[in-house]
C-alpha positions as CSV (number, residue, x, y, z in Angstrom):
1,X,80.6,133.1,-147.4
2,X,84.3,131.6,-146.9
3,X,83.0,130.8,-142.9
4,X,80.1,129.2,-144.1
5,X,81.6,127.1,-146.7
6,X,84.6,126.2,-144.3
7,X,82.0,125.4,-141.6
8,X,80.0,122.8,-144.0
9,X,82.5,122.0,-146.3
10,X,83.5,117.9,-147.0
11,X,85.8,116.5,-148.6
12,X,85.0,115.8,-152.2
13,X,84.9,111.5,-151.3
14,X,81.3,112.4,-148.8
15,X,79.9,114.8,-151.1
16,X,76.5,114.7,-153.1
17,X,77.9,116.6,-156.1
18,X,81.0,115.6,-156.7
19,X,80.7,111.7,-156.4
20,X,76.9,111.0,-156.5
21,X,74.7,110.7,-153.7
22,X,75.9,109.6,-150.2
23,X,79.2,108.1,-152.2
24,X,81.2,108.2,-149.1
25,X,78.9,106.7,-147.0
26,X,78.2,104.1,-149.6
27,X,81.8,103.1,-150.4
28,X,82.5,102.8,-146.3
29,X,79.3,100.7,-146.3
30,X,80.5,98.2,-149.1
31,X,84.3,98.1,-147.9
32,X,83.3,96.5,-144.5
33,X,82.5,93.3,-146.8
34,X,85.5,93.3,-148.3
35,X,87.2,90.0,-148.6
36,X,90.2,88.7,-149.4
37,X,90.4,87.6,-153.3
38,X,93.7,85.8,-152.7
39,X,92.2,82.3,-152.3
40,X,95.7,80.7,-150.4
41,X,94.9,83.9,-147.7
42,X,91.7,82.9,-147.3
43,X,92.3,79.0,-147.0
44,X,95.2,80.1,-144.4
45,X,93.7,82.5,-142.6
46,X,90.3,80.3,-141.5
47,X,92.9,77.9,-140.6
48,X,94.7,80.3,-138.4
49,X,91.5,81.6,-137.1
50,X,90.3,78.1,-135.9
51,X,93.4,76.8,-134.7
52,X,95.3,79.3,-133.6
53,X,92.6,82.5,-132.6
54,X,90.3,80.1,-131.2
55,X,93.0,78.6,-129.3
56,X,94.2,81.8,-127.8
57,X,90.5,82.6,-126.6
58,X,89.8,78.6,-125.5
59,X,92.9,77.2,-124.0
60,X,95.3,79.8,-123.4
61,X,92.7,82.6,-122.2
62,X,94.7,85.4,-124.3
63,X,91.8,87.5,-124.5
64,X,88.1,86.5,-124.7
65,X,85.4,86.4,-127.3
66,X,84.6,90.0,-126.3
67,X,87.8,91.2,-126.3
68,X,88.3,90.4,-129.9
69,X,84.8,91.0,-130.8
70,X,85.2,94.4,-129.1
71,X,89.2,95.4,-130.4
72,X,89.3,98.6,-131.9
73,X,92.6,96.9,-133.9
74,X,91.3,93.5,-134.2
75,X,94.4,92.4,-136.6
76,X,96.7,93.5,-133.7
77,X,95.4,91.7,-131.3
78,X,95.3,87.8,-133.0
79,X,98.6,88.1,-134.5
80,X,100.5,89.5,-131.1
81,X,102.3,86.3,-129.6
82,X,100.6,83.7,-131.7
83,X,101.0,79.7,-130.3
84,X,104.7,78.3,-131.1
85,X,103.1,75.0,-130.3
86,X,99.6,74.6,-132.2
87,X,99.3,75.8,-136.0
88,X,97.6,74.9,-139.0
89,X,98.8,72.6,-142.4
90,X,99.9,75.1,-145.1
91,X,99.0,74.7,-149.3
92,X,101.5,71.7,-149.1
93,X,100.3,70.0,-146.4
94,X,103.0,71.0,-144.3
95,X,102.8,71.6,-140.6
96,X,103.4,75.5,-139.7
97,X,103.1,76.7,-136.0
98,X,100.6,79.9,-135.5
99,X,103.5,81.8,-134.9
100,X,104.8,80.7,-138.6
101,X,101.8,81.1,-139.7
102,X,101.0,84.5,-138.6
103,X,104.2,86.0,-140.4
104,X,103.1,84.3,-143.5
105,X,99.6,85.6,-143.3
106,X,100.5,89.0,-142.0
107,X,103.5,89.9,-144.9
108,X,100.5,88.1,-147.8
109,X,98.1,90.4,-146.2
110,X,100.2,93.6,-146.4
111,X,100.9,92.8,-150.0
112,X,97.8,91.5,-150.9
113,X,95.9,95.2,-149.3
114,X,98.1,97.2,-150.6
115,X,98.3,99.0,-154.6
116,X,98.9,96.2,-156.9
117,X,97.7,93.3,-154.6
118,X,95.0,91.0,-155.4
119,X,92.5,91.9,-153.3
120,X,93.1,96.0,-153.5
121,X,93.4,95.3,-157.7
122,X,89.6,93.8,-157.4
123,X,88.3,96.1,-155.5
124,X,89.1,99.2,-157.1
125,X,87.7,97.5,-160.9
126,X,84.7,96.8,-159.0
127,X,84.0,100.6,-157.7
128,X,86.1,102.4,-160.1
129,X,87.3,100.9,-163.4
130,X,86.2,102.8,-165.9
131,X,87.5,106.2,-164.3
132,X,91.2,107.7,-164.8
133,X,93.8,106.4,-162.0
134,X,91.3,104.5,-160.2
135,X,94.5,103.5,-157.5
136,X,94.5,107.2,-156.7
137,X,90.7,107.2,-156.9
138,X,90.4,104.6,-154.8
139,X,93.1,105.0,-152.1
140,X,91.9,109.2,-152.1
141,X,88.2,109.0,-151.5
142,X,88.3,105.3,-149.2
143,X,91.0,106.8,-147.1
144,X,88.9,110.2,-147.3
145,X,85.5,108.6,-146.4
146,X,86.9,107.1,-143.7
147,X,88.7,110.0,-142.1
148,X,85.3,111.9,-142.2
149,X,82.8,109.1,-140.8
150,X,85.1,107.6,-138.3
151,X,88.3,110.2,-138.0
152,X,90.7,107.1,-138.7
153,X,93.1,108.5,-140.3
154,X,94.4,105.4,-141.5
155,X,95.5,104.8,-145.4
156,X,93.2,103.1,-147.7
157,X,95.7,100.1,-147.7
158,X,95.1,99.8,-143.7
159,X,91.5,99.9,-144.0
160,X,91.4,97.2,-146.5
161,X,93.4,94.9,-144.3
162,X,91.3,95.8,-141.4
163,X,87.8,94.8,-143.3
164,X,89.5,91.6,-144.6
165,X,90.7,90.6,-141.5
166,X,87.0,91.4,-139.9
167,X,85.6,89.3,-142.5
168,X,88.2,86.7,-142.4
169,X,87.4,86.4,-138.3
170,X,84.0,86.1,-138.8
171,X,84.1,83.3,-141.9
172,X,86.8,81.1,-139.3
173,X,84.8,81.6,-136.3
174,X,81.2,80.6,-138.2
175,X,83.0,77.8,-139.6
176,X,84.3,76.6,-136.2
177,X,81.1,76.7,-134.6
């Protein structure tokens, strides 16, 4: 009996009895439309993402389209070497270079993602305010679902960034186009 239950066991965050039915799945599901709730990270980041990522793929040949579409580490790849000549206007309508720009966006987004931030603060009322320690909750069984469906093994606070910044690349490029 311990083989067998060794052999099928999951962890409690991708069960059907301990969370409800296909919870894990579910919750990996509805993280990959998380979005910033942080409205000046949002504003910044399409900025960044038209004038600065778009740049990198159109004028300075960085990486392509593909490349970025394709990048296993997507956050990685547009803030490495950013433009110290184009950039975006910040809240104050003052001129910042990408590279300014990215260390803005990059230190919001880590706070922002991680316990107590914004965006992490919304989503864990949405899936689990009512329950006891829903930071734990949340950080245990996103980080946990994750680690079973795609062996990341990154913390729930790099997932979250990772989703936004998807979402965030795909909001800047629609509106570009």
């Amino acid at each position: 009996i311990q083989s067998y239950e060794m052999v099928f066991a999951l962890p409690d965050s991708v069960t059907y009895s301990k969370t409800g039915m296909l919870f894990g799945s579910n919750l990996v599901a509805k993280s990959t439309d998380f979005l910033s709730q942080n409205p000046q990270i949002t504003t910044l980041f399409s900025d960044y993402v038209q004038n600065c990522v778009m740049g990198d793929i159109f004028l300075n040949h960085k990486y392509s389209f593909e490349e970025l579409l394709n990048s296993p580490d997507p956050y990685t790849l547009i803030f490495a070497n950013p433009s110290p000549l184009r950039g975006v206007f910040d809240k104050n309508n003052q001129f910042q270079t990408c590279e300014e720009a990215s260390r803005d966006l990059k230190s919001a987004l880590a706070l922002d993602t991680q316990t107590g931030g914004k965006t992490w603060n919304y989503y864990v009322r949405q899936l689990f305010g009512g329950k006891p320690n829903p930071d734990l909750l949340f950080s245990q069984m996103i980080g946990d679902s994750y680690n079973y469906f795609y062996s990341s093994g990154q913390s729930a606070g790099q997932i979250i960034r990772q989703n936004v910044t998807m979402n965030a690349l795909r909001s800047g490029i629609q509106s570009y186009a």
